[in-house]
N, C-alpha and C positions, 0 to 999 in steps of 0.2 A: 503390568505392574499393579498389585493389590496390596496396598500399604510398604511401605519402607522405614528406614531411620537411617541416618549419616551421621558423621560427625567433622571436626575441625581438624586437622595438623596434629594440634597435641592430644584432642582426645577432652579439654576441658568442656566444648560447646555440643552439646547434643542434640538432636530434634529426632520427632517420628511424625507420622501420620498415617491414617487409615484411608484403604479403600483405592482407588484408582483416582490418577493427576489428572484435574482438568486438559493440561495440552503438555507437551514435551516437543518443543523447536528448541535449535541452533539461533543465537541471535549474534549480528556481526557490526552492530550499532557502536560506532567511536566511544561512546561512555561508558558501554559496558569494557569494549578491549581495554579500555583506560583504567576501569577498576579492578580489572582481575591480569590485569598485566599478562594478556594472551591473545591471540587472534581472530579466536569469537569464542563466545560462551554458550554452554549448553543449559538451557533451562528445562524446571517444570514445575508446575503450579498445583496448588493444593488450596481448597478453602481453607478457611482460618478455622473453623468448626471442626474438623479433622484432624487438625495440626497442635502440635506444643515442641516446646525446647525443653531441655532437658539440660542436668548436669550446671553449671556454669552459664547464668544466665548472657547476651551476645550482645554486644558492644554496639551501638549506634549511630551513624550521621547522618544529616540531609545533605546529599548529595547534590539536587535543586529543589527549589520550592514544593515539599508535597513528597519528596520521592526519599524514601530512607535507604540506607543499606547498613544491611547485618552485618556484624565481622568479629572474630575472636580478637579480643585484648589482649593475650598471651601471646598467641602466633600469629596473627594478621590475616587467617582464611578467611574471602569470604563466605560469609555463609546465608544470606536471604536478601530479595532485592524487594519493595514494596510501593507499588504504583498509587496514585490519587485516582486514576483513571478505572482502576480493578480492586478497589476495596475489600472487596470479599475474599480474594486469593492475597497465597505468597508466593514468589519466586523462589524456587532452591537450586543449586549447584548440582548439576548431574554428580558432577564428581567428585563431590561431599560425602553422596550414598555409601551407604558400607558394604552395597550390594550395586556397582555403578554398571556391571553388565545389564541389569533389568530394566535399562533405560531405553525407549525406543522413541526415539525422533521420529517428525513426522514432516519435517521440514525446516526452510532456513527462512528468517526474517533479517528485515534491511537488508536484503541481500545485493543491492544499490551501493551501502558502503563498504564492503567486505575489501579486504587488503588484495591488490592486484597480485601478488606474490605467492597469495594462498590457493591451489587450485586442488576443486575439490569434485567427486565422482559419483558421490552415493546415489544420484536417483531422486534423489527429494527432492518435493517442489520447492519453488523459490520464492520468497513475497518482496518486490521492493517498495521501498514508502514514497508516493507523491513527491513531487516538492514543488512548490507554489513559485514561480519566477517573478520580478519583483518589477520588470520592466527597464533595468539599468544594466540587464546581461548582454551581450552579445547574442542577439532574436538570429543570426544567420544558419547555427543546426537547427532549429524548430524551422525555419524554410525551407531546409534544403530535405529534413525529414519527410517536410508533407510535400514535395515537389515528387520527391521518390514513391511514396505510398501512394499518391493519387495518380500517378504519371497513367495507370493502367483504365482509368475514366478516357482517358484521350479518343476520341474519333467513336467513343459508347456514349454520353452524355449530352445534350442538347437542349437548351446553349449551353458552351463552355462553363468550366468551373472558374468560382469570382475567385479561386485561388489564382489564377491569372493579374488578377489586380493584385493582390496580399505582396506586402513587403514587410523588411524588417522592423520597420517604423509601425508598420501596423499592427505588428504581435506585441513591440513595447505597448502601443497603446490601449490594446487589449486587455495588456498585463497589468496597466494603470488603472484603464474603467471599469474592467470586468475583470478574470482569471484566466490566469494558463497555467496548466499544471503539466510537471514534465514525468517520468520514470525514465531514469539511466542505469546505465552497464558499464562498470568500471569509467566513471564519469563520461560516458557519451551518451546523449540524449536518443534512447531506442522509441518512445511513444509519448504523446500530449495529447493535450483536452484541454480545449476551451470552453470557460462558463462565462454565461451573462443573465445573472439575477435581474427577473421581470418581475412585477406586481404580483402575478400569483403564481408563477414556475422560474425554474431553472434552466435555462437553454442550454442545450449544449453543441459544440459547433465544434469543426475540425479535430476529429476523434483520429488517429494516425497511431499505426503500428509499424515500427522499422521488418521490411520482409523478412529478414532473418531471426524476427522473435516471436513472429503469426505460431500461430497455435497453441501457445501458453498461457494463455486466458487473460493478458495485459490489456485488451481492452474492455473485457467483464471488471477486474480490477479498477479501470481509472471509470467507466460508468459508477460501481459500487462507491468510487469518490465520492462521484458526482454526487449521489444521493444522503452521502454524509453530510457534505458539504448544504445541501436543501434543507435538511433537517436542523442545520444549526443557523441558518437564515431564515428559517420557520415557515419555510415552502415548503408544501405540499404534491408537486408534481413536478418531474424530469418531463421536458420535450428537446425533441432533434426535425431536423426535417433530412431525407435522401430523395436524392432525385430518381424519378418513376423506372429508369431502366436499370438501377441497381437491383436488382432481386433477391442475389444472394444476401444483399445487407439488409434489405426489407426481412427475410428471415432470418440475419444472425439475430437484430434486433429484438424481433418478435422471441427470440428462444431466452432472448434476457430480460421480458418479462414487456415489452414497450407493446404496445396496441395504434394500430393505424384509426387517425380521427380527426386526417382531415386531408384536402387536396387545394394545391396552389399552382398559380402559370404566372412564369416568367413574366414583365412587360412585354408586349409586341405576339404573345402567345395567346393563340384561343382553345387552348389545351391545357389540360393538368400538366407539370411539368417537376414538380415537386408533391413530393405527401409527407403528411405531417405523423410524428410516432409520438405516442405522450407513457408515460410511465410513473403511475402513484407512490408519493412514495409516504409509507406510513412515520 
């Protein structure tokens, strides 16, 4: 798509802009269903540099603090959504366009909340959003997740994994002193990550993908957290540790950017038994 224009319902509210949208996703975020009274909505964004209204100037709300949303006065379309977080762009209605075939999605966001009842085919990737556990949830899927994911350490590993100690009580408290973040699939918890901000990094600890969603990049994803999460605690470095006979994770690791820099032994060990992965993050 290289410039477009849409309009409203009646025809009063108009916009255009030039040039090619920054990005064009499906979003299936409860506020947006909520405001366009549909199942998910399709967006795409434009700088503001690019962009004007036309016709019938468009009607106003703060939806929450910071976030406006566009809509005809006359007929109630909406028609632009406007972030605190993305200042420079706007969001428009695929299907506002007056040409809404030249629309090409590139994928779905929060796809974590999408209505169980919608199922849907195209081949797009999927982005689900984090969600931070608070430590007052029921910690028994986050158990029983990493019981299953790690179950294939068993009789490879030496010493056992302290997952062997970990209880429910312990991922609350985790959730209390430090972070656990979940991503789910039609509300069941498919992968987590635990953080514990140190002096000068960000730990990260019991990284877990439900088998059946390995290969989709959910754990590049909740690491990419991770390092959000660094940055707004004003840490400078992601560290993990694997123990010496995973390899393959030593290389997934390494392929997302982590560097080996440094080597640890168990107590009672006179061997490296653990290595240390650190990854900068700007």
């Amino acid at each position: 798509m290289d410039g477009g224009a849409g309009r409203c319902l009646c025809g009063a509210v108009r916009f255009a802009f030039d040039g090619a949208p920054n990005w064009q996703m499906h979003c299936h975020c409860e506020s947006c269903r909520r405001a366009t009274a549909s199942p998910f909505t399709s967006f795409l964004a434009v700088n503001h540099a690019t962009f004007r209204w036309a016709g019938t100037p468009p009607a106003a709300r703060d939806s929450t603090p910071g976030v406006t949303r566009y809509f005809c006065a006359a007929c109630g379309t909406p028609m632009g959504y406007q972030s605190p977080s993305r200042a420079h762009e706007i969001d428009l209605y695929a299907a506002t366009l007056d040409d809404p075939t030249a629309y090409a999605p590139t994928g779905h966001v929060h796809w974590n909340e999408r209505l169980p009842w919608l199922h849907l085919n195209d081949g797009l990737p999927v982005h689900r959003t984090p969600r931070r556990l608070t430590g007052q949830e029921d910690m028994a899927p986050v158990l029983g997740l990493l019981h299953a994911a790690f179950a294939y350490m068993e009789g490879v590993i030496d010493p056992p994994s302290s997952l062997h100690r970990l209880t429910a009580d312990g991922i609350a408290r985790q959730a209390r002193d430090g972070e656990v973040w979940v991503l789910e699939d039609a509300g069941r918890i498919i992968a987590c990550l635990f953080l514990t901000p140190e002096p000068d990094h960000l730990y990260i600890g019991k990284l877990a993908v439900e088998d059946g969603f390995r290969g989709q990049g959910l754990a590049r994803q909740l690491v990419g957290h991770a390092a959000d999460r660094a940055r707004k605690l004003g840490l400078h470095r992601l560290t993990l540790q694997s123990r010496v006979e995973l390899t393959g994770n030593h290389a997934a690791f390494q392929v997302m950017g982590f560097e080996k820099t440094g080597e640890t032994a168990h107590e009672g060990y006179d061997r490296p038994t653990s290595f240390t992965f650190t990854k900068a993050v700007s």
